[in-house]
C-alpha positions in Angstrom: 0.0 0.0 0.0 2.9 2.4 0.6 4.4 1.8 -2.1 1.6 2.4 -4.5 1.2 5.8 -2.7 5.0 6.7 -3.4 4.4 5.9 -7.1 1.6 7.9 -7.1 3.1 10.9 -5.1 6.2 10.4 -8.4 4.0 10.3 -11.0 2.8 13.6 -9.9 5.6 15.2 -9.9 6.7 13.6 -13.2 3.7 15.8 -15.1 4.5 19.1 -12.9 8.2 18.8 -14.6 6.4 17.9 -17.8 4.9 21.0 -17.8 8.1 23.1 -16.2 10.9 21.9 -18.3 9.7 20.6 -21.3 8.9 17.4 -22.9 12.5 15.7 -23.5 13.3 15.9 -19.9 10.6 15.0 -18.5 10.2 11.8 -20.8 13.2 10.5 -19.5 12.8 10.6 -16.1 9.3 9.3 -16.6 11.0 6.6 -18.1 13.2 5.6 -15.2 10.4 6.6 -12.4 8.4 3.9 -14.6 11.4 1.6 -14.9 11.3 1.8 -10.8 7.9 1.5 -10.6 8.5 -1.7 -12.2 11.2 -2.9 -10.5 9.3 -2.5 -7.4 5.9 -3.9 -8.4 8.2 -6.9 -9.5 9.9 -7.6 -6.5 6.6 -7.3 -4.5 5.2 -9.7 -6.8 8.2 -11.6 -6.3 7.8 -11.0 -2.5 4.1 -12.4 -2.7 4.6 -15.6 -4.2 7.4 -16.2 -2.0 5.4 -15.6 1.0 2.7 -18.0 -0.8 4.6 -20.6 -1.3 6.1 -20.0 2.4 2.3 -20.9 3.7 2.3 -23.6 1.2 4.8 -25.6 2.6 4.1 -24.4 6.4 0.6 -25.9 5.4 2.0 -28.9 3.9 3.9 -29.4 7.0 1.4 -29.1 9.4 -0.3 -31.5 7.2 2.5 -34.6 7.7 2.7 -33.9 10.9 -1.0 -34.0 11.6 -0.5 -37.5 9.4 2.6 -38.8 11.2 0.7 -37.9 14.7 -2.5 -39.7 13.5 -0.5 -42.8 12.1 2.0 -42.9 15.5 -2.0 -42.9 17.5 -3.2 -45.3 14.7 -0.4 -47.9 15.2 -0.1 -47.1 18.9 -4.4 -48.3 19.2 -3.3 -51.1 17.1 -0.5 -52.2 19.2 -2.7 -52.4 22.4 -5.5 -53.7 20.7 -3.0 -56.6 19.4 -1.7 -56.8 22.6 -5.3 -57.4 24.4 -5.7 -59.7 21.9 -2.9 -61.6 22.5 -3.4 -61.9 25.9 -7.1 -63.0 25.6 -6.0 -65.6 23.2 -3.3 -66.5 25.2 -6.1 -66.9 28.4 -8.7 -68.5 26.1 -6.5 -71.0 25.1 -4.8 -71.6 28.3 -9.1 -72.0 29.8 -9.0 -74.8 27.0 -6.1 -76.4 27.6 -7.4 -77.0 31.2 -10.7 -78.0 30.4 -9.4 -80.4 28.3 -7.6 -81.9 30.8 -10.3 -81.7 32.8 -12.3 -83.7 30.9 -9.2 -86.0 30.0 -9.0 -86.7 33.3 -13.0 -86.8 34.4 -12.9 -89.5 30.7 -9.8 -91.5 32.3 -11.4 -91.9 35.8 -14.8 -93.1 34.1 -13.0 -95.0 31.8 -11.3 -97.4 34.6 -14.5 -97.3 36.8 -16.4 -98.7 33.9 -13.8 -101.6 33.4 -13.6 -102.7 36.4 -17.8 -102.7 37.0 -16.9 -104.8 33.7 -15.1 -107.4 34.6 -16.9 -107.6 37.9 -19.7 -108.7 36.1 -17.7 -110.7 33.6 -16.8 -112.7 36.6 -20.0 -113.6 38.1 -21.1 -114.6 34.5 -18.1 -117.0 33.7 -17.9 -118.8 37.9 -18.3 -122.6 37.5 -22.4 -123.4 38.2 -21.5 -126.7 39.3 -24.2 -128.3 37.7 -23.5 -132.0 37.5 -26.4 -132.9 35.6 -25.0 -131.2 32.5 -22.6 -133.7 29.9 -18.9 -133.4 30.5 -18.6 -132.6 26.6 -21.1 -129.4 27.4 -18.9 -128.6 30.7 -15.7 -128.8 28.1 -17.5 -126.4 25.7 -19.0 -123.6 27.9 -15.0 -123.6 29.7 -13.8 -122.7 26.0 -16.5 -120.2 25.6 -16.0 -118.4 29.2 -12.1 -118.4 28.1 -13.2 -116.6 25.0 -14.8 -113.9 26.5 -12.0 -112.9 29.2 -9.5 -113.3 26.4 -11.8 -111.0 23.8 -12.1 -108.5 26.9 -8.0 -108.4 27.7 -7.7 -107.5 24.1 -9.8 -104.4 24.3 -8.3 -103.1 27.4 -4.8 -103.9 25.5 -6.4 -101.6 23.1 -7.6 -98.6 25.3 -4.1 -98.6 26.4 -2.6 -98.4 23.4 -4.2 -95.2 23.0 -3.7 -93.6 26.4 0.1 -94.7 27.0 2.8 -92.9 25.5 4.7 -95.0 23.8 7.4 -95.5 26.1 4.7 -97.0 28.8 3.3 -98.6 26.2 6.8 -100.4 25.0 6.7 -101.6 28.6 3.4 -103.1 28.7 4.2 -104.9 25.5 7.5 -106.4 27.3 4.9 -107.7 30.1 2.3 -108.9 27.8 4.7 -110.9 26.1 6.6 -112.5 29.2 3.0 -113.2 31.0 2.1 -114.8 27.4 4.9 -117.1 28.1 4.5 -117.6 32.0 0.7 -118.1 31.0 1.4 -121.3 28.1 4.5 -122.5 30.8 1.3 -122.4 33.1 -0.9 -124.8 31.1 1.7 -127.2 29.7 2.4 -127.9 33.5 -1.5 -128.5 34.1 -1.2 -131.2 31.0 1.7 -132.8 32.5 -0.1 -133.0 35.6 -3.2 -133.9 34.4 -1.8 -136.6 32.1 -4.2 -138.2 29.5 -7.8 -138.2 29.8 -11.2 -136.0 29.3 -10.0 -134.0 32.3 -6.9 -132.4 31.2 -8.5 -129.9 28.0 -10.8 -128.7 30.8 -8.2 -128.0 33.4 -5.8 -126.7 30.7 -8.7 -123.9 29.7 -9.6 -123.2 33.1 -6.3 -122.1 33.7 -5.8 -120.1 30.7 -9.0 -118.5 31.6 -8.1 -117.7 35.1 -5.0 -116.1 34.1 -6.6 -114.2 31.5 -9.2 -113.1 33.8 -6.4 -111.8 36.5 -4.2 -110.0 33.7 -7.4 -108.3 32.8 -7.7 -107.0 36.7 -3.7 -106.4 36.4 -4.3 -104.1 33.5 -7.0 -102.0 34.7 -5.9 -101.4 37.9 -2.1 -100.5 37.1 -2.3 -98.1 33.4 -6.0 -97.5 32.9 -5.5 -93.9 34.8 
């Protein structure tokens, strides 16, 4: 604003001279007031844009840092929400791990129960009825078939455990199985040499298998079934 005022206030006095002194002189220093004039209006101009460009970039500024605050918040909520995340994950699945065991372990304890109220019964089914006025060949035959079902029910408990064992324990129990497999036939050749020939000794012989079946299957239960 000032400076429009000076070049007013010179181009006044540029048409008093032109007036005064003639024309020659006072076209020439028109000329340079105008060159001035210029020079000034230019460098305001200049001035201007600078100072535009200056608000520009202050703007522009302002603008990454209102980003960079934004994205530091932004990743900041993102951090603790991963965070609660984690550690809810980390609680739910630690709630799981326990009910599962839980319920491993509530399984496992049902599990033996129900064996053993198994082969309670099993036993009261298979006892000798002592009934004489069956034939010895039907006494024979229902000995084989109580032997079948204590040796059908040791290998599903053999099973069971082959599931619930590691395989270390299990490695074990197959070391046992096969020495009692070998203490159990030692067993039963001895009741044939006692026994000697006659209708007697296939009876004794299968009573005693069945027996020892029948006590492994206690065995069994009662030490791995957990």
């Amino acid at each position: 604003m000032i400076v429009v005022l000076a070049i007013g206030i010179l181009l006044g006095l540029v048409l008093a001279l032109l007036f005064i002194k003639g024309y020659k002189s006072t076209t020439i220093i028109f000329s340079i007031i105008v060159l001035a004039a210029g020079m000034v209006f230019f460098k305001e101009g200049q001035d201007s844009k600078q100072e535009q460009q200056n608000q520009v970039k202050l703007a522009n500024r302002n603008d990454d840092e209102n980003n960079d605050t934004n994205l530091e918040t932004k990743k900041s909520i993102d951090e603790t929400n991963n965070q609660s995340n984690n550690t809810e994950t980390s609680e739910s699945s630690n709630q799981g791990s326990d009910n599962q065991v839980s319920r491993n372990n509530d399984y496992n304890t049902g599990l033996k129960e129900k064996y053993l109220a198994e082969l309670d019964k099993l036993t009261r089914e298979t006892e000798e009825t002592g009934d004489e006025d069956i034939p010895w060949i039907e006494v024979r035959k229902q000995a084989v078939e109580k032997y079948d079902l204590w040796d059908d029910k040791l290998n599903e408990i053999y099973g069971v455990l082959k599931q619930q064992l590691s395989s270390t324990e299990m490695e074990a129990v197959k070391q046992e199985e096969r020495q009692w497999i070998k203490d159990r036939d030692a067993a039963v050749k001895q009741v044939e040499i006692e026994e000697g020939p006659g209708t007697l000794a296939p009876y004794a012989m299968t009573m005693t298998k069945l027996d020892m079946t029948r006590d492994r299957c206690y065995e069994l239960v009662n030490l791995y079934l957990k």
